[in-house]
C-alpha positions as CSV (number, residue, x, y, z in Angstrom):
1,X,59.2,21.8,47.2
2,X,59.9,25.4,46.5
3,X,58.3,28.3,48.1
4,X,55.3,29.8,46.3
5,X,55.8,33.5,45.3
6,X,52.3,34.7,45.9
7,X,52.8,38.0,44.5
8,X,54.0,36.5,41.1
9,X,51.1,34.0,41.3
10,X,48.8,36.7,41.7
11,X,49.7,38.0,38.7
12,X,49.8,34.7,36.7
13,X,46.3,34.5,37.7
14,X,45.5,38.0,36.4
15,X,47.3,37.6,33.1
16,X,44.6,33.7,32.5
17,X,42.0,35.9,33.8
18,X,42.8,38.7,31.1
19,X,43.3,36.4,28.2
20,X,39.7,34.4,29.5
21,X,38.1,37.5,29.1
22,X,39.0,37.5,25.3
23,X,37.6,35.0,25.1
24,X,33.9,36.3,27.0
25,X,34.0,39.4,24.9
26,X,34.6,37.7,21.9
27,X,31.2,35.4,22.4
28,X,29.5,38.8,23.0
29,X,31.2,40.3,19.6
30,X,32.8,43.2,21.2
31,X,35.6,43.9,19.2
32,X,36.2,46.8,21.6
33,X,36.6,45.1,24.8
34,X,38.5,41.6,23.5
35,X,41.4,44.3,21.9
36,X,41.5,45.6,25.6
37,X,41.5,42.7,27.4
38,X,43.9,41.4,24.6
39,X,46.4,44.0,25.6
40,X,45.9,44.2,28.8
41,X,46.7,40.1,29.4
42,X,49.7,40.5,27.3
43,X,50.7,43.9,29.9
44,X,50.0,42.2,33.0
45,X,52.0,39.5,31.7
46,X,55.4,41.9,30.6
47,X,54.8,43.2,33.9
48,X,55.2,39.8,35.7
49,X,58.0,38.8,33.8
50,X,59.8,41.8,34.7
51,X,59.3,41.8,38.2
52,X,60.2,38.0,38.2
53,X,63.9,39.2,36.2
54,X,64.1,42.1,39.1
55,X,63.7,39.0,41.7
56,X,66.3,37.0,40.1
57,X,69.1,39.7,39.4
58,X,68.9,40.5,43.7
59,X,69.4,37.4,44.6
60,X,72.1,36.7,41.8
């Protein structure tokens, strides 16, 4: 079994969190907030994918 990265997991967690509360704002019809949280899922998620590409190239 590998080691868990909990940094990365962390922000796994954030990114479902973000993209769950599309889907909160949406049953409240705030066009507003789901664009935000939209956005901000798909950020947090860019942002995890880069740190996870940082983490690879060291140890390569």
């Amino acid at each position: 079994m590998k080691n868990l990265n909990i940094p990365l997991f962390f922000l796994a967690l954030l990114a479902v969190f973000c993209f769950m509360l599309v889907g909160v704002a949406i049953g409240y019809r705030s066009i507003i907030f789901s664009i935000f949280f939209l956005l901000l899922g798909f950020c947090v998620m860019g942002f995890g994918f880069m740190v996870k590409r940082k983490q690879r190239n060291q140890q390569a």
